[in-house]
Backbone bond lengths (Angstrom), bond angles and torsions (degrees), N, CA, C in turn:
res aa  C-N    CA-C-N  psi(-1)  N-CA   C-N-CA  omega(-1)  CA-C   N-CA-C  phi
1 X - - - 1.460 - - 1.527 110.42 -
2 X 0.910 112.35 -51.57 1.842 131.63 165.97 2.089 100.14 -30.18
3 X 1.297 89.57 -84.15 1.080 106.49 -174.79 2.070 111.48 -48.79
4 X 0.915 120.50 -45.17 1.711 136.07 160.27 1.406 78.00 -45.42
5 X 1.069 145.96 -107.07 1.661 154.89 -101.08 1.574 77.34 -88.65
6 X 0.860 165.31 -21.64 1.352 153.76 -144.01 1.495 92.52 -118.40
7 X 1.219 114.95 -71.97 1.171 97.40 175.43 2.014 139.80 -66.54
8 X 1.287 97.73 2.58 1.519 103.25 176.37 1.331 102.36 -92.35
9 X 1.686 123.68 -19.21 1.294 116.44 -154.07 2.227 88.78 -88.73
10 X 0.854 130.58 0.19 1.345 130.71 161.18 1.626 119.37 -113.01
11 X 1.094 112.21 -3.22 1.400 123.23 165.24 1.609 114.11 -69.16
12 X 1.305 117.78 99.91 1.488 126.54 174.60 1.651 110.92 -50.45
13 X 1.430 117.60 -37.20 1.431 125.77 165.36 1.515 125.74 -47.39
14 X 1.331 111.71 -52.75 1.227 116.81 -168.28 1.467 108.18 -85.97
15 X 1.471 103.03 168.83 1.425 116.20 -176.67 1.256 106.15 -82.78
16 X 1.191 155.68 -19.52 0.882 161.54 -76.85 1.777 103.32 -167.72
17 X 1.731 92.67 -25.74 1.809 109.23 178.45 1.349 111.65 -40.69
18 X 1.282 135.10 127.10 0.994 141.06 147.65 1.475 128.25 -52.06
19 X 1.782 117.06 120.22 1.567 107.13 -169.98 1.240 118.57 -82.60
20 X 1.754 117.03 80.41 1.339 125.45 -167.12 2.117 110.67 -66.56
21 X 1.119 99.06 -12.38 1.682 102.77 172.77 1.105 124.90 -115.48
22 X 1.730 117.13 32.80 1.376 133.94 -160.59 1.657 98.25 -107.81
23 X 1.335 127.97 21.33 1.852 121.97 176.35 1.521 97.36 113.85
24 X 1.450 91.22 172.37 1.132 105.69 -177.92 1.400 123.95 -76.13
25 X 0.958 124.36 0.08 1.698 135.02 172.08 1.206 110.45 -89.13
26 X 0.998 128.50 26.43 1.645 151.22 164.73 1.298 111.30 -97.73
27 X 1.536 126.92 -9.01 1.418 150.24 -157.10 1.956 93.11 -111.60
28 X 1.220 112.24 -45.74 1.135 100.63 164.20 1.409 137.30 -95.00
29 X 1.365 109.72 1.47 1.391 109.07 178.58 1.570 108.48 -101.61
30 X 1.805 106.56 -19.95 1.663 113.21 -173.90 1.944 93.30 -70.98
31 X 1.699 117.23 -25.40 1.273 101.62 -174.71 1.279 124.01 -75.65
32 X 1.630 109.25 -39.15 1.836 114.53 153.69 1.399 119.61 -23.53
33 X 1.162 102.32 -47.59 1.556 102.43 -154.08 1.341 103.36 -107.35
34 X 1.313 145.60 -2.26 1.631 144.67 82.01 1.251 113.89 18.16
35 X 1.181 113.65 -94.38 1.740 142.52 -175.14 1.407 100.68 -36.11
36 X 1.645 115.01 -45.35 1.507 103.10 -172.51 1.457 109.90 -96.55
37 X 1.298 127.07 14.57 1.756 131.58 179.94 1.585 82.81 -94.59
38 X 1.450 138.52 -44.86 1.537 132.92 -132.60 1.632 64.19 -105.91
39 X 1.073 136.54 -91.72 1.913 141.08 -167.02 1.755 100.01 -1.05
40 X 1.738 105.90 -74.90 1.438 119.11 174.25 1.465 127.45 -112.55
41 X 1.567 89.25 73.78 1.666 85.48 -166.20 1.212 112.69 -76.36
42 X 1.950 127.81 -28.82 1.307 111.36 177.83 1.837 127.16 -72.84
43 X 1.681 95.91 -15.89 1.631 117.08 169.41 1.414 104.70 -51.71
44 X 1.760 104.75 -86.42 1.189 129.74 -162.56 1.426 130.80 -98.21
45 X 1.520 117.14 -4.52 1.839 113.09 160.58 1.605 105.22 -100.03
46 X 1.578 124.70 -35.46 1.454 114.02 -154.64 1.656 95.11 -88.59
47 X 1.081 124.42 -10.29 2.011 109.16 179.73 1.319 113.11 -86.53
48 X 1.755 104.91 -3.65 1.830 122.85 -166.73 2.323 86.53 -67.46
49 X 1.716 95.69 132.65 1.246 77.75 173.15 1.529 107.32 -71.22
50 X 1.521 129.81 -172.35 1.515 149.32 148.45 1.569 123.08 -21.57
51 X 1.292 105.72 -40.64 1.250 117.35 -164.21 1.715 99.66 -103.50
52 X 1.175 116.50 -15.88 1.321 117.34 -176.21 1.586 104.11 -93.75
53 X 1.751 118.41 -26.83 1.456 103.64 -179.22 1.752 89.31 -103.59
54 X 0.673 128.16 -11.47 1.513 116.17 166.40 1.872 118.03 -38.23
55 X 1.908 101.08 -54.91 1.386 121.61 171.80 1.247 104.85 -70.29
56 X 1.054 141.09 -33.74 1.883 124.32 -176.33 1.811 91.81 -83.56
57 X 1.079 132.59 -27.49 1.463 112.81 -177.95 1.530 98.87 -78.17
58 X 1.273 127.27 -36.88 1.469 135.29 -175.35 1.992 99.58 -57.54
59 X 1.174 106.00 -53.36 1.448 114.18 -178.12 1.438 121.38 -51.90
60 X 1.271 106.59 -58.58 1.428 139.46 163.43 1.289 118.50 -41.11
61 X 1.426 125.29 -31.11 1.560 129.09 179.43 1.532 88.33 -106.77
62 X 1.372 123.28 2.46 1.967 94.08 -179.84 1.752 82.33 -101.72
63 X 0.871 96.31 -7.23 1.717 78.27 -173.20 1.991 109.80 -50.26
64 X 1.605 98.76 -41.25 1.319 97.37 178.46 1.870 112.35 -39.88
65 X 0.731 139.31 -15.27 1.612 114.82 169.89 1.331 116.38 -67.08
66 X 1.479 112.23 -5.56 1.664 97.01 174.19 1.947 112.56 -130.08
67 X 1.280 91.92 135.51 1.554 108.71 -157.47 1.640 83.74 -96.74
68 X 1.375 113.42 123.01 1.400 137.62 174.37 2.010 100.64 -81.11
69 X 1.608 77.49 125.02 2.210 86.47 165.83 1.260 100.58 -57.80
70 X 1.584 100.67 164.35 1.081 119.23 -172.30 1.342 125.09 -89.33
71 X 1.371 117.66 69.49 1.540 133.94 -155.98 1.487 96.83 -138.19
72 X 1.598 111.65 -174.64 1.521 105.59 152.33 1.122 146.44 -78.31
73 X 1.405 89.59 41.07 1.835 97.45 172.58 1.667 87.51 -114.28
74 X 1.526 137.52 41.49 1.164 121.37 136.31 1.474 119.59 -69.07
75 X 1.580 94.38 -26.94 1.995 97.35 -170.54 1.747 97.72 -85.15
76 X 1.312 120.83 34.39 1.114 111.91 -174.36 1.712 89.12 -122.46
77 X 0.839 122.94 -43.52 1.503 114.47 178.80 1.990 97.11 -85.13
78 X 1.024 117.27 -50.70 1.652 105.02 154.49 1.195 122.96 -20.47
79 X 1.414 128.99 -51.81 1.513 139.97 176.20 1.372 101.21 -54.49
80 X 1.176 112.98 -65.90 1.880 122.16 -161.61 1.397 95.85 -57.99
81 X 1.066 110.11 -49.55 2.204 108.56 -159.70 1.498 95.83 -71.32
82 X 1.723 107.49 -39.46 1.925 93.74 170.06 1.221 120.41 -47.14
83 X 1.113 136.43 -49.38 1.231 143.53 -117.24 1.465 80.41 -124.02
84 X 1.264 150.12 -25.56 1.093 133.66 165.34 1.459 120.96 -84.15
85 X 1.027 113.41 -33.23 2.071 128.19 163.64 1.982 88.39 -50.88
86 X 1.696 100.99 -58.50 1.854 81.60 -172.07 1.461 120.33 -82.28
87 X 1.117 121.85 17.32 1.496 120.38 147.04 1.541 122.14 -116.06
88 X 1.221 101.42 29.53 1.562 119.61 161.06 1.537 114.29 54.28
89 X 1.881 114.13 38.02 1.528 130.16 -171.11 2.390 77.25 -102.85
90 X 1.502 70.64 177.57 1.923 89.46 -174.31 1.915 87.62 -83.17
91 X 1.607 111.24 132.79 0.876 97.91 174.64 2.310 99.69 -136.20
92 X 1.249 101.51 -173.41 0.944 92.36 -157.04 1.719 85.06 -119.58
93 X 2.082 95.55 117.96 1.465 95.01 -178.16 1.747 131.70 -81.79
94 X 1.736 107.80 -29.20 1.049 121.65 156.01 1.722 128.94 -36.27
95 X 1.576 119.71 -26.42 1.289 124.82 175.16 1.425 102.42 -98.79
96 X 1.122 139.96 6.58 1.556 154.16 -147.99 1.686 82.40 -130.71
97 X 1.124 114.41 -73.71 1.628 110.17 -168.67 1.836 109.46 -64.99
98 X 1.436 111.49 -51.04 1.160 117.84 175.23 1.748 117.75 -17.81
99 X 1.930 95.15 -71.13 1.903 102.41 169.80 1.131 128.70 -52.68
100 X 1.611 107.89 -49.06 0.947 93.42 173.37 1.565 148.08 -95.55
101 X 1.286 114.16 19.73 1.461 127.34 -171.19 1.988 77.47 -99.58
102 X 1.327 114.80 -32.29 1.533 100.90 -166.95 1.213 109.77 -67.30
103 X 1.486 117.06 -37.46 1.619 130.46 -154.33 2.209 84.56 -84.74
104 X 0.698 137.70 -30.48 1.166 116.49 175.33 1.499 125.79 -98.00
105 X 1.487 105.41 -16.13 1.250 93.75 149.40 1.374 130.77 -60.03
106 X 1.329 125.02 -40.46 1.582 144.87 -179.88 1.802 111.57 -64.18
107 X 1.644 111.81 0.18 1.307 103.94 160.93 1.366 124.74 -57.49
108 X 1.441 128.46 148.75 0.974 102.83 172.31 1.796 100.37 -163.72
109 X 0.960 106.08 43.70 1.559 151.94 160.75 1.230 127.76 62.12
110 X 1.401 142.32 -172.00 1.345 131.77 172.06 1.963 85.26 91.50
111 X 1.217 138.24 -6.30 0.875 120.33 -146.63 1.175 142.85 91.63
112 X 1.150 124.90 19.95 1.608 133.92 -133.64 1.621 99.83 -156.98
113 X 1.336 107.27 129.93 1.610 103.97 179.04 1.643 112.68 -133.47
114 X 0.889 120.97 132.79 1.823 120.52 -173.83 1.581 98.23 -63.18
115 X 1.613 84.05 154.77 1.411 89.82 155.61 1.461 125.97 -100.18
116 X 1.010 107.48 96.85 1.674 107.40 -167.21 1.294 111.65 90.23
117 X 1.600 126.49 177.18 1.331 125.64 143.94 1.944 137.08 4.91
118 X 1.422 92.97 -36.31 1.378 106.47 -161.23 1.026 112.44 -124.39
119 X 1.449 136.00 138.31 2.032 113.51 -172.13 1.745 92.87 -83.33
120 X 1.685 83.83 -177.51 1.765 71.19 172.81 1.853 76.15 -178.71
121 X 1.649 97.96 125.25 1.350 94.04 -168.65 1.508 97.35 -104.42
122 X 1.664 111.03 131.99 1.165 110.28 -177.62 1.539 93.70 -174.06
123 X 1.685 147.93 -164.95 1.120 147.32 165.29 1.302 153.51 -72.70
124 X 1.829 94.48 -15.18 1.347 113.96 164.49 1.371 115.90 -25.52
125 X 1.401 127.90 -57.42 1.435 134.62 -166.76 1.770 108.40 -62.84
126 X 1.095 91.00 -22.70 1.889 105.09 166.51 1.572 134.89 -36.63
127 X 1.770 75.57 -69.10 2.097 110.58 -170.91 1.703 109.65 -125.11
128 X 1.527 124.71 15.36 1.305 99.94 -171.11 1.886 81.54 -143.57
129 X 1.524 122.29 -68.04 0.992 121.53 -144.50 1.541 115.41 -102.80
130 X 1.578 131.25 -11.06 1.305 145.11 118.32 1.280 116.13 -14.28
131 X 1.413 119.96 -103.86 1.303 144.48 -174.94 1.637 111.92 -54.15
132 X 1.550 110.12 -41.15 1.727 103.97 175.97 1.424 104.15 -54.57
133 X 2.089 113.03 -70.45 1.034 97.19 -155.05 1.448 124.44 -65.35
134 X 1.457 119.64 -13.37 1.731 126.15 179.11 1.268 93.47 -59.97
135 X 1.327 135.72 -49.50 1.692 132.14 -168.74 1.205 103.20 -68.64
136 X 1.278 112.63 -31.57 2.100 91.33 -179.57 1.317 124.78 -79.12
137 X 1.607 96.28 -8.20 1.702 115.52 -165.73 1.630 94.70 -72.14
138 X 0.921 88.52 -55.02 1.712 110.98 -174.02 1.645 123.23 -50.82
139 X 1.359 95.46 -60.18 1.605 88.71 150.17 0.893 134.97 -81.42
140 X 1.313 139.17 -1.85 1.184 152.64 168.31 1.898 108.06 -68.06
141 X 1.234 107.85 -56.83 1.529 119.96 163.47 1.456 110.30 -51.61
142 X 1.816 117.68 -42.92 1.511 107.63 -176.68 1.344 129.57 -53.05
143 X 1.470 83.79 -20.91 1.714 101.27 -154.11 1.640 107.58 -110.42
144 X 1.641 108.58 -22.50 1.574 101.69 177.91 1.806 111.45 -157.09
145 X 1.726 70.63 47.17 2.059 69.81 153.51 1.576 106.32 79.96
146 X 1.309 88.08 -153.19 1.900 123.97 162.16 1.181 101.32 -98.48
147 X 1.385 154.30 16.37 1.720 146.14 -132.26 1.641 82.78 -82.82
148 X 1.311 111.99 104.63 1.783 109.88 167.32 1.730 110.47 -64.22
149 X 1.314 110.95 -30.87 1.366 120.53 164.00 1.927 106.26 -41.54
150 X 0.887 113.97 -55.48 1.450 111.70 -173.85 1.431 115.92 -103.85
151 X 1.022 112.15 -25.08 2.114 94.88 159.85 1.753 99.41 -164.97
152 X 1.691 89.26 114.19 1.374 108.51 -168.22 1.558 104.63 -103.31
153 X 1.575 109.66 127.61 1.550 107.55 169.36 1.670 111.47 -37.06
154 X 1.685 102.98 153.47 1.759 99.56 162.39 1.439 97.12 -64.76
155 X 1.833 91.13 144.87 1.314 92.95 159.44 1.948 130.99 64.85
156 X 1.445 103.78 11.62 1.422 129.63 -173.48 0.842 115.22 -152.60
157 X 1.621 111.97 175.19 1.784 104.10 160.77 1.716 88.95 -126.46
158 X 0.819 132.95 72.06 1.677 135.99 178.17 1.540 104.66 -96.75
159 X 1.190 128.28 -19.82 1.215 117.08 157.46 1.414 99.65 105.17
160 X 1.674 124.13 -178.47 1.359 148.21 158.31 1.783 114.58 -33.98
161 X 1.483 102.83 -50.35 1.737 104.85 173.83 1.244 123.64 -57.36
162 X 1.625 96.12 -46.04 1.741 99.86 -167.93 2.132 93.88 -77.73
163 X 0.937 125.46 -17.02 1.082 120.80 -159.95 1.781 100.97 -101.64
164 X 1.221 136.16 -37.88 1.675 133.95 129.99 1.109 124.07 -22.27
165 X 1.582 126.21 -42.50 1.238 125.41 -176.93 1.388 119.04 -57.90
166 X 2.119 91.85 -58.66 1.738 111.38 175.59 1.127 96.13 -31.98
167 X 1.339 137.73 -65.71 1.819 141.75 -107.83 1.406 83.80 -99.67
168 X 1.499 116.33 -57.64 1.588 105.43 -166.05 1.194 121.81 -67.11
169 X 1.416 125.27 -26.16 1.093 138.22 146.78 1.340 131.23 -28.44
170 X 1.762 106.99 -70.30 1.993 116.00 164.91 1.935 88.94 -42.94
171 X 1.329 105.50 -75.13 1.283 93.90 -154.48 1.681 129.39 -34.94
172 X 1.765 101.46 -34.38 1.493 102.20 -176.33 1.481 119.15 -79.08
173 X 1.325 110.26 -3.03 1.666 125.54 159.32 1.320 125.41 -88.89
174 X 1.213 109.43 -15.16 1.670 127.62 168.64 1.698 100.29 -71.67
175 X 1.604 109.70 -89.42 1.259 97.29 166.61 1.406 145.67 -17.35
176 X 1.569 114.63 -56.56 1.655 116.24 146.07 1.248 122.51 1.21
177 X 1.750 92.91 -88.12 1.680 111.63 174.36 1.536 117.26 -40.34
178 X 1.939 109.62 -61.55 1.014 110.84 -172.81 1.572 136.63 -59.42
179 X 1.278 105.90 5.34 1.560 135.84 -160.32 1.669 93.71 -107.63
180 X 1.388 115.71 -65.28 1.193 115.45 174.79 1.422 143.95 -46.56
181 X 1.464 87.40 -17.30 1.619 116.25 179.98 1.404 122.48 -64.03
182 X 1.646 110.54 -52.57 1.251 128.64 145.67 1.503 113.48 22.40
183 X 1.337 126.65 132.17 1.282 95.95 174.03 1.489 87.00 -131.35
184 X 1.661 139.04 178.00 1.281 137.89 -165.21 1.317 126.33 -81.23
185 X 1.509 98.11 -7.53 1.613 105.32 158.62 1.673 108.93 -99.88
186 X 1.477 116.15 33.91 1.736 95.66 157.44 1.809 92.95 64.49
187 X 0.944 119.24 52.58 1.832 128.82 170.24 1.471 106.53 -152.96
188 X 1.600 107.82 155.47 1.181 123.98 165.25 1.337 117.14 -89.73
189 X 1.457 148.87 155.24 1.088 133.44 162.27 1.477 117.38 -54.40
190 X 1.884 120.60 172.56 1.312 116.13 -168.16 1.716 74.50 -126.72
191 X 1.885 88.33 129.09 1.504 103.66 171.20 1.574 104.69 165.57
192 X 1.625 118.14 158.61 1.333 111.08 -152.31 1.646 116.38 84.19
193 X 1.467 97.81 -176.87 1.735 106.25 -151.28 1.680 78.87 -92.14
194 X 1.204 134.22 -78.79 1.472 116.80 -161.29 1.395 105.52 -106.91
195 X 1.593 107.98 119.50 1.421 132.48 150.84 1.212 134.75 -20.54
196 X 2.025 99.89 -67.84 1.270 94.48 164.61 1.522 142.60 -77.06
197 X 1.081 93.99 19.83 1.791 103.59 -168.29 2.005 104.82 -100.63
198 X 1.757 104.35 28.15 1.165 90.12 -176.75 1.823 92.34 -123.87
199 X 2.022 104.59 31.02 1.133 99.19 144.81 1.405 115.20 -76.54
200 X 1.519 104.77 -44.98 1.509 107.40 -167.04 1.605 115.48 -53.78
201 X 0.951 117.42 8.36 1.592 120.33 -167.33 1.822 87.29 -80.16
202 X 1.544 89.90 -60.49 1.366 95.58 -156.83 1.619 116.18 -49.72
């Protein structure tokens, strides 16, 4: 069924098409559904026939008509251009470097990364900007090494490894916190811009 729904959702035929030229919030849902080809890629990208990943790389490069604010939805077009570099389609490295030179500048420690310019304490760091940028790191490493040319430690040239390490690292101190948070009824605290997004934590 998975696999059906995957492939109808790029099928121009079916009802089922996904409205890949419907705005820019297509930028965050094309990265979800990214996230879960790279999550289960031998499940859910390699049984996709030819013609079905042909259309998600086709999809995936129209996305470029829409230029994401300058928030963490850079790692959202970051996601797509990864994920097309790791299935070896033409991808676009400038939106690849863009996120992520932003998302590490925007550390700002304890584990903790702004959103944008500005911190802003709320869950994002949870479900979007944690877990994205470690996944781009990752394929990014699958696909090119240590290339200091393409993602250089701060302040080094140690490359993609030394710069995976940092990240997985913040992240496993993030978690820490985010664990602690917990409260004794099995809840997150209520705080930040969206409420309900502290299902997505879980």
């Amino acid at each position: 069924w998975a696999l059906k729904a995957y492939a109808n959702a790029v099928d121009p035929k079916s009802p089922d098409y996904l409205g890949w030229t419907n705005g820019g919030q297509t930028l965050v849902d094309a990265a979800y559904l990214v996230e879960s080809f790279y999550r289960g890629y031998d499940a859910l990208w390699k049984p996709l026939s030819q013609e079905t990943k042909d259309r998600y790389i086709k999809e995936l490069q129209g996305l470029r008509r829409y230029d994401p604010p300058y928030t963490n939805w850079l790692l959202f077009v970051s996601m797509e251009e990864c994920f097309l570099m790791y299935v070896g389609a033409q991808f676009d490295s400038y939106r690849i470097h863009l996120g992520m030179n932003k998302v590490e500048e925007w550390y700002v420690g304890d584990g903790w990364y702004s959103d944008g310019p500005s911190f802003a304490f709320d869950y994002y760091n949870s479900y979007v900007i944690q877990p994205m940028y470690l996944e781009c790191l990752e394929m990014i490493q699958a696909k090119r090494g240590n290339d200091t040319w393409f993602i250089r430690n701060t302040g080094n040239l140690n490359g993609a490894n030394r710069r995976l390490n940092d990240v997985r690292q913040r992240m496993q101190k993030y978690s820490v916190i985010l664990e602690r948070m917990i409260s004794p009824e099995g809840t997150y605290p209520v705080f930040g811009r969206s409420i309900p997004y502290r299902m997505a934590v879980f």
